[in-house]
N, C-alpha and C positions, 0 to 999 in steps of 0.2 A: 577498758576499751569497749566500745556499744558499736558491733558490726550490722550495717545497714543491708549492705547484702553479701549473701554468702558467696557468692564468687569471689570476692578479694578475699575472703581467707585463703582459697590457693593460690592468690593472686601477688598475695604476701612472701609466701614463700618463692618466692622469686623476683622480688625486688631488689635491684640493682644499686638504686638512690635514692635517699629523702634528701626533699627541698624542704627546706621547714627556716618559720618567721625565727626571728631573736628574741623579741619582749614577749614573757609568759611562756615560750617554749623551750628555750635554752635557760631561759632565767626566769627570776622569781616573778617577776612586774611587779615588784615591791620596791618601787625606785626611794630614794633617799637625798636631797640636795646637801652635798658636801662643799662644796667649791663656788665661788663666785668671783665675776672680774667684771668690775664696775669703772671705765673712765681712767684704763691702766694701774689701779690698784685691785689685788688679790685679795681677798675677803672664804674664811674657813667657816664652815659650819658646822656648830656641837650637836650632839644627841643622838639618838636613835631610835628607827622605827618612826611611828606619829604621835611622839610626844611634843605637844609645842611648848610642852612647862619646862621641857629637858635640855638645855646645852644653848646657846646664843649664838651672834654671828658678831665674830671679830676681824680683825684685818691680819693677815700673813704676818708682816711684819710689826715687828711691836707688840702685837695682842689688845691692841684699846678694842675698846666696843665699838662695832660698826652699826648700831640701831639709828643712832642719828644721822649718819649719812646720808645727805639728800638723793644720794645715787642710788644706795641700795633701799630707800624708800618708794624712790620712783620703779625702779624694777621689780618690785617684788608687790607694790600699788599695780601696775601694768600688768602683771604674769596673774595676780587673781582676778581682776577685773573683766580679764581677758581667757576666764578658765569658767565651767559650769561643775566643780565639784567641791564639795563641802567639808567641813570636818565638825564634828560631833562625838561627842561621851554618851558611849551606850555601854549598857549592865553587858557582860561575856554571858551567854545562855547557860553554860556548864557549871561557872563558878560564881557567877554573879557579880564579880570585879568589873569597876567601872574602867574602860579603857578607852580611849582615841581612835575614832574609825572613821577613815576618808571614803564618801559615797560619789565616785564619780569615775572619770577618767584616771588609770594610772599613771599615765604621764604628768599630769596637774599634780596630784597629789603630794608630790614633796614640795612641790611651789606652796602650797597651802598651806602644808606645815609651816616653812621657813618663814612665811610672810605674818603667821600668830607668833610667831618667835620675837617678832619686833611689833609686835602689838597692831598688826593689820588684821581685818577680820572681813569677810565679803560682806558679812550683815549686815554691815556698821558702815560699809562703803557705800554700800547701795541706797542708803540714808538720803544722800549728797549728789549719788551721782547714778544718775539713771537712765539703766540701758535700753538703748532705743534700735538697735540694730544689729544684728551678727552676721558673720557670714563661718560658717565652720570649716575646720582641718580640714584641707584636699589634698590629696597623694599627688596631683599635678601641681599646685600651687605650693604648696608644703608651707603652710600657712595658717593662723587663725586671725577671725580679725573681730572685735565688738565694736562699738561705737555709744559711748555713755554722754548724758546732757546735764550740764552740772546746773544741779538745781537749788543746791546751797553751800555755802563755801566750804571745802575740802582742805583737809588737812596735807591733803599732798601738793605739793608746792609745784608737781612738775602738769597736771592738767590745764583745762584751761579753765578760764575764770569765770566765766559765762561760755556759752554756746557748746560746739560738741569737741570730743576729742577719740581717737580711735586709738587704741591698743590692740597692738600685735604680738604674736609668738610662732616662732617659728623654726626651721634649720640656719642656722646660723649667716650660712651663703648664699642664701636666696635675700634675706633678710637685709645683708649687708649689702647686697647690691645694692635695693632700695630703699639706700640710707641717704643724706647730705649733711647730717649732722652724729653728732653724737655727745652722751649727758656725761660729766665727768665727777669725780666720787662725791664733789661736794653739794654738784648737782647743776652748777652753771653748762650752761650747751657752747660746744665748741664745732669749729666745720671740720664734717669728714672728707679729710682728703688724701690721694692715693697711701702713703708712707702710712698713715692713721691706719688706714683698712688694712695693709698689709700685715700692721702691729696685732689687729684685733684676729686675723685669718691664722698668725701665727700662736695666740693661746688658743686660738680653737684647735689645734693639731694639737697641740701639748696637751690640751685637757683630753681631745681627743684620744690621743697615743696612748694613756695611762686609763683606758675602758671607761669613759665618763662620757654619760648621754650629753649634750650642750643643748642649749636650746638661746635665743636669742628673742631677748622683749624689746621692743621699741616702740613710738606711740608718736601722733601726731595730731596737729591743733587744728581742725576742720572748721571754725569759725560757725556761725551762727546758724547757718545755712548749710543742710545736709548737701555735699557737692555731687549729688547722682539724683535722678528720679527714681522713686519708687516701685516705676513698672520696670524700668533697666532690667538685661540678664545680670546672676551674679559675678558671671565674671567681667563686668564693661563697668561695675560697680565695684569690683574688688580696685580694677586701674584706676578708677578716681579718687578712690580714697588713698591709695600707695602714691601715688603720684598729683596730688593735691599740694601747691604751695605752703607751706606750713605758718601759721596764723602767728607763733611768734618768734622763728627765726626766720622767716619769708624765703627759706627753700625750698625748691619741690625734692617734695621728700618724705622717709620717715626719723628720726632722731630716735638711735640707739640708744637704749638704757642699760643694758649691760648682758651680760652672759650667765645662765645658770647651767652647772653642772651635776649632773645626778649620776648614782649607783646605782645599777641594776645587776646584783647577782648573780651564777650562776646557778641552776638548780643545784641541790646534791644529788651525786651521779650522774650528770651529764658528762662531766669528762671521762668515765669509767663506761656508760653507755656506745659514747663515739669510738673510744678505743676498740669495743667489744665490734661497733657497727664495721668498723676498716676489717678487722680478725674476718668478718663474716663476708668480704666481701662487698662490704655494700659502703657506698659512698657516701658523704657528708657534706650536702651544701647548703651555706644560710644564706639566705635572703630576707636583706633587713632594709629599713628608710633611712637608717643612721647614715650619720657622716661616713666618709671613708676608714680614717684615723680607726674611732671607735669601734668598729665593725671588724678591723685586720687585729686591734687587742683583744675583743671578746674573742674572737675566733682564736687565734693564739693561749688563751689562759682555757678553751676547753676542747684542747689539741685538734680542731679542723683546721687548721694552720699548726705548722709543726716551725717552732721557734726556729730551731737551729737552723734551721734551713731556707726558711722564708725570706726572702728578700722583694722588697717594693718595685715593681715593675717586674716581674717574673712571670703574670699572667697568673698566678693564683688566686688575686684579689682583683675587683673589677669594679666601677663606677657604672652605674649603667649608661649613664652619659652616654657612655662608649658604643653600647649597644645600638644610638640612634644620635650618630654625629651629626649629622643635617639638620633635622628637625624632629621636637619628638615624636610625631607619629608616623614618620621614616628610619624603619631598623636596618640594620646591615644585610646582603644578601642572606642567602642560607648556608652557602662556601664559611662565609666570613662568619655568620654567626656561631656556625656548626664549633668552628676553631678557637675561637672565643670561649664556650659551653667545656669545652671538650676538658680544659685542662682548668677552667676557673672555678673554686670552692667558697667563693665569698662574694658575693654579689650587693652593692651597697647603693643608698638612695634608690632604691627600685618602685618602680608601679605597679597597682596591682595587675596592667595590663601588659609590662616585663616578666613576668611570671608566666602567663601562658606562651608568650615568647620563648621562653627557656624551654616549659615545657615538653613546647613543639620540635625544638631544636634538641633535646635529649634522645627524643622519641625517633627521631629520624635517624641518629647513629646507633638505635636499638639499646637503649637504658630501660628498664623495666622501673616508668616511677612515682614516686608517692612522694604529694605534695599538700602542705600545710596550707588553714586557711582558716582568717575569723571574719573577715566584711565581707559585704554584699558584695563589692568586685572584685572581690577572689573567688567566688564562684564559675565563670568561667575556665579558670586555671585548674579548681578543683575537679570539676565533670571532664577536662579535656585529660588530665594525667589517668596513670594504671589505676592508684590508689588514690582519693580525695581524701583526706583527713582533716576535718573541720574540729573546734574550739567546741568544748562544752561548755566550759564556764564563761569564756566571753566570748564566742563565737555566734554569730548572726542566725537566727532562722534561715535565712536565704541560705549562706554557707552550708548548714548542716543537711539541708535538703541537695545539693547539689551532690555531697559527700559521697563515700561507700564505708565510710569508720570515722568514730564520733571520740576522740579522747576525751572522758569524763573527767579527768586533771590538770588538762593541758601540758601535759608533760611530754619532753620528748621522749625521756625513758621508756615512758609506755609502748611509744613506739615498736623501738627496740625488742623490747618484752611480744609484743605481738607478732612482729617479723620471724624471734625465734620460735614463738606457738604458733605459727602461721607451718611453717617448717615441722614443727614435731608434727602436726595433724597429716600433713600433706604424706607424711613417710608413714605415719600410720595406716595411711591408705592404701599406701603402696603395699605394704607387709597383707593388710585385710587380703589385699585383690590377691594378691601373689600365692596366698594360703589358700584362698577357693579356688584359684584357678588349677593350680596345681591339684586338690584334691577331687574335684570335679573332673578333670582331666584323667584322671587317672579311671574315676568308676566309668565312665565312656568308654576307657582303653580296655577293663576288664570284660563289661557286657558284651563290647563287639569281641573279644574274642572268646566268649562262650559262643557265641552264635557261630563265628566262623570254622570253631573246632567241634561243633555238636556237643558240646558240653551244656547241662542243663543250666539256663542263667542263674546267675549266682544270688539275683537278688530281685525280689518282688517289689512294686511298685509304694507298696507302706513301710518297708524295710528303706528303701532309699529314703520317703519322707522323714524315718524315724533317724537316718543317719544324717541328716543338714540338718535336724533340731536338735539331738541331745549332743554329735560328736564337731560336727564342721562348724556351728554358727559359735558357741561360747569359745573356742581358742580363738577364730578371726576378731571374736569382740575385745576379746583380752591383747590381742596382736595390735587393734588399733587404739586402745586407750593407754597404750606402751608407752613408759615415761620417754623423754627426748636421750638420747644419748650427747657424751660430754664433748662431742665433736660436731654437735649439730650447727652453732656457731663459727665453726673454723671450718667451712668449708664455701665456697664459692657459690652465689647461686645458681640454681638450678635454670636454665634457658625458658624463657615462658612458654614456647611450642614441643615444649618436650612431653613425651607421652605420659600417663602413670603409669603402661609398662613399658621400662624399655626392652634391648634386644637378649642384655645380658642376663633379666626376670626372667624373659621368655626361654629362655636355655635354663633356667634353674625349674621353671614351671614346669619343662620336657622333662627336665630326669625325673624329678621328683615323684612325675606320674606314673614312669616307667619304672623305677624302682617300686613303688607304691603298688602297681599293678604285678610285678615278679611275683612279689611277697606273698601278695595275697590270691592272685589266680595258683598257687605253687600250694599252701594252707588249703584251701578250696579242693584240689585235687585232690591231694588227701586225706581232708575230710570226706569226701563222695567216694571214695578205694574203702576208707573206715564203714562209713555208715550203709552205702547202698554195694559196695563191692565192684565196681564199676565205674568207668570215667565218663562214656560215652551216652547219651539220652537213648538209643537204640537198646543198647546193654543193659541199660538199667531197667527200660522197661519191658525185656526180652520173656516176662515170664506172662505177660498180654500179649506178646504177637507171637510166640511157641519157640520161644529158643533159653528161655530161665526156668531151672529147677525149682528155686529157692529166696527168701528175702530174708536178712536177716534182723532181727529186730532185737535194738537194746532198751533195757531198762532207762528212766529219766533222770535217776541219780550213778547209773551205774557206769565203767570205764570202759568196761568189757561185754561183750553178745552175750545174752541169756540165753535166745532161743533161736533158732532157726523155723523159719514158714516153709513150707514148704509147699510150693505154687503148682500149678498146674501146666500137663504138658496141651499145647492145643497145638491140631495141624492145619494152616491153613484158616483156623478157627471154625470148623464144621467137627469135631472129633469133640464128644463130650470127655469135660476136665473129671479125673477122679478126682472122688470127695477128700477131704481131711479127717486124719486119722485122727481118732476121741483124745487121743492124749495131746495133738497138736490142737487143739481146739479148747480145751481146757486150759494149756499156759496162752493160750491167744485170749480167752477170754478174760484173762489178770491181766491184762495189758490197759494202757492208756486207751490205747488205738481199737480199744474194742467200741466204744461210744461212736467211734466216727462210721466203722462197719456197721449199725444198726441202723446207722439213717439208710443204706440199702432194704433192710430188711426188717419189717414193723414188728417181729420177734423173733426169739430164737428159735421158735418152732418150725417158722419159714426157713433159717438155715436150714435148719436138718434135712429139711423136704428141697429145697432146692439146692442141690450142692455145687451144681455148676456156675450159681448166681454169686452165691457165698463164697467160693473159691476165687472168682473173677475179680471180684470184688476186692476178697481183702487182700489180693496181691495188689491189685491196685493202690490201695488205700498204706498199704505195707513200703511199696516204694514212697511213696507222696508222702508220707513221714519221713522215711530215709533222706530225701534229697534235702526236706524242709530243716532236717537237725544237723545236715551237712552245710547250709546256707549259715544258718543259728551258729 
């Protein structure tokens, strides 16, 4: 995961719900066509992966070979015709094995296989039949469409013979709408009429039900003459071509070719991720373009639909249809949509412009959320939710710039994974603040009450620096790089406005100081009773303002007083101090503290001649050590 900015790291740790796509995030996008229904006959297909040297296409029943079926020539002729991705043998870079690799869309991609599998090749098509026109996949059309001019005679028997012919792919339902005909397995064209569609709507739910992408090819005879101008919009161009008379059944119309069916896996670990995502709290909804059908199975095989319980029409699965009954770019109020959102985890045939719809409508019953995104119109939906998460590996420049976190895998796991390091950091932080605050708190509570007790302050201005760098900063460091604890997933997220301290830190931050400060203003005490003989700042310095005998001064390795000073009495401070007696003066001079009384006095000569300077002095200098070793 490549966090764009650091706000959604804490922003993670309180996520409520991902919205996230199906193809490449839940699943592998490594789709595979297994299934085919050409013309009311079921047609299987062998191998696996992109080998097209691997496994054939036979028909369900019986087993013959279905390569010479005119049906499934036409549809699998139509679905590459009508795709821009490739297949090629290129050396593996690690091992040097030559293997099968499809450079294009993964959708196309097992179309392309299947269709080398019966000896179609785009190369070889394009030979013959040459493309003059496209209009590409649109999430509102849900559709592709080419348009190729045959330029010399083709082996596929279902184009036309001269002039142009358009090939389409697309959702099944849209497709079938605009159909009039449809190509049967041997490849004669028969009319689509209501009973017919019904048949074809009913294996699309069957293939559907059993987690199979479908996709539906059909293609029509445009005759000589492209039926739109060239400056047309694309979509006033898409209606003439869909809706063009067909050149050799003379309906308006397109002529169904058949239905493919593909597998798209799920990741490993996605059903073990979503489980962990519900433990944490956080919710699971996918938003996909698929069918209905295959969208309430994905969902079911990687538990955001819970089998047992799910039932069709319960409001856990949703058409977005639904979202914008009138027209689609009239959605339900915000009552209705709110209630819709509220309890639906499967959102199907969606736009990328139903998405920031949802968005909008999470965000207003307060869901904290992070939402998935690879094209350029899922950008809006990305910038409008908590967290944006755009596509690495197929996702758009546009997308990733709108983002605030970039999956380098496209996995949804990572997710997951990140929501829970989103959360360890966030409590890391909490512990850091919690640990300064408290400690901080505390030498505050100490100083002011030296001051307000006349007690000498406990600690000089380099003693505090020296305590936030060698004691306070490395535990907070170690506090916030704190592994996650095993319940950091099983707990509910945290409300996005909630503080990093709350009420019940701030009562752990109070004692802590107060116990903190007991301890140590209590040590403190009696250290200054030890060393200077006195608690009070008056008392201690009482042998400067004429009420101290004495100072006592200990050795630097020693437990015990060696010697006792003996200070001077002064009254008033006009009464000259008697001197110090030689033998008091001689263990003062083995002392540490004698270095420091000579900066009063440029030798010891001067002592001797000045005794009231020397006396003054080194009681002075005698406490100011005292209090200094009581601090230490």
């Amino acid at each position: 995961v490549l966090m764009r900015k650091i706000a959604a790291v804490e922003t993670l740790g309180s996520a409520s719900i991902i919205c996230t796509d199906k193809t490449g995030t839940l699943t592998e996008g490594k789709m595979t066509l297994i299934k085919m229904h050409v013309g009311g006959t079921d047609y299987d297909i062998g191998g696996k992966g992109f080998d097209p040297t691997v496994g054939k296409i036979t028909r369900n029943e019986g087993g013959a070979d279905g390569k010479p079926d005119g049906g499934v020539q036409a549809t699998l002729g139509s679905a590459i015709l009508c795709s821009n991705t490739t297949l090629k043998q290129e050396a593996d870079p690690d091992t040097g094995v030559m293997k099968w690799v499809p450079r294009g869309n993964s959708s196309e991609a097992p179309l392309v296989v299947a269709a080398a599998k019966v000896g179609l090749q785009l190369d070889d098509l394009e030979k013959f039949l040459k493309r003059v026109y496209e209009i590409p996949f649109s999430s509102s059309r849900k559709m592709m469409v080419t348009v190729t001019e045959t330029a010399n005679k083709s082996n596929l028997g279902h184009v036309a013979p001269d002039g142009h012919t358009a090939h389409v792919k697309g959702a099944p339902n849209y497709i079938l709408d605009e159909c009039s005909s449809y190509m049967a397995a041997d490849g004669t064209v028969l009319p689509l009429d209501d009973e017919a569609k019904k048949k074809f709507m009913d294996k699309v739910d069957e293939l559907s039900s059993q987690a199979l992408r479908v996709l539906a090819i059909a293609c029509n005879h445009l005759g000589k003459e492209l039926p739109f101008d060239p400056e047309e919009e694309t979509d006033a161009k898409f209606k003439k071509i869909v809706k063009h008379t067909c050149a050799l059944t003379g309906r308006v119309g397109l002529t169904l070719c058949g239905l493919c069916a593909s597998i798209d896996p799920e990741r490993d670990g996605v059903k073990d991720a979503v489980l962990q995502s519900k433990m944490a709290g956080v919710r699971v909804v996918m938003i996909t373009g698929d069918y209905l059908k295959t969208a309430i199975a994905i969902a079911k095989n990687i538990n955001i639909l819970n089998p047992r319980t799910f039932v069709e029409g319960n409001g856990e699965a949703t058409d977005c249809g639904a979202l914008r009954p009138v027209r689609d770019d009239e959605y339900l109020s915000n009552e209705d949509f709110d209630k819709m959102t509220r309890s639906t985890s499967v959102f199907a045939r969606a736009k990328p412009e139903d998405k920031l719809e949802i968005v909008k409508s999470l965000q207003r019953q307060g869901w904290v959320c992070a939402m998935t995104g690879d094209g350029v119109n899922d950008a809006p939906a990305l910038q409008r939710a908590d967290i944006g998460v755009a596509m690495g590996l197929e996702g758009t420049e546009v997308a990733k710039g709108a983002s605030d976190m970039i999956l380098t895998d496209d996995n949804f796991c990572s997710i997951v994974k990140a929501i829970e390091k989103g959360r360890i950091i966030y409590a890391g932080i909490q512990k850091f603040v919690s640990f300064i605050m408290s400690v901080h708190f505390a030498e505050v509570l100490q100083i002011f009450l030296c001051i307000v007790t006349s007690v000498p302050v406990m600690r000089q201005p380099l003693q505090i620096l020296f305590l936030i760098l060698v004691t306070d900063l490395p535990p907070s460091i170690a506090l916030g790089f704190e592994p996650g604890e095993a319940l950091t997933m099983k707990r509910a997220p945290r409300p996005k406005t909630q503080p990093v301290v709350m009420r019940w830190m701030w009562r752990g931050i109070i004692a802590n100081g107060v116990i903190l400060t007991i301890c140590i203003f209590c040590t403190y005490l009696i250290a200054l009773w030890a060393y200077a003989g006195a608690f009070q700042s008056d008392d201690i310095t009482g042998g400067i303002l004429g009420n101290r005998e004495k100072c006592t001064i200990w050795n630097k390795n020693d437990w015990t007083p060696t010697m006792d000073f003996t200070c001077s009495t002064l009254t008033g401070m006009t009464t000259p101090a008697p001197s110090l007696s030689s033998e008091d003066l001689e263990k003062f001079k083995s002392e540490e503290i004698w270095e420091r009384i000579t900066t009063w006095a440029p030798s010891a000569t001067e002592l001797e001649i000045d005794e009231t300077k020397r006396n003054i002095e080194g009681c002075r200098q005698c406490v100011d050590t005292s209090i200094r070793r009581a601090r230490t």
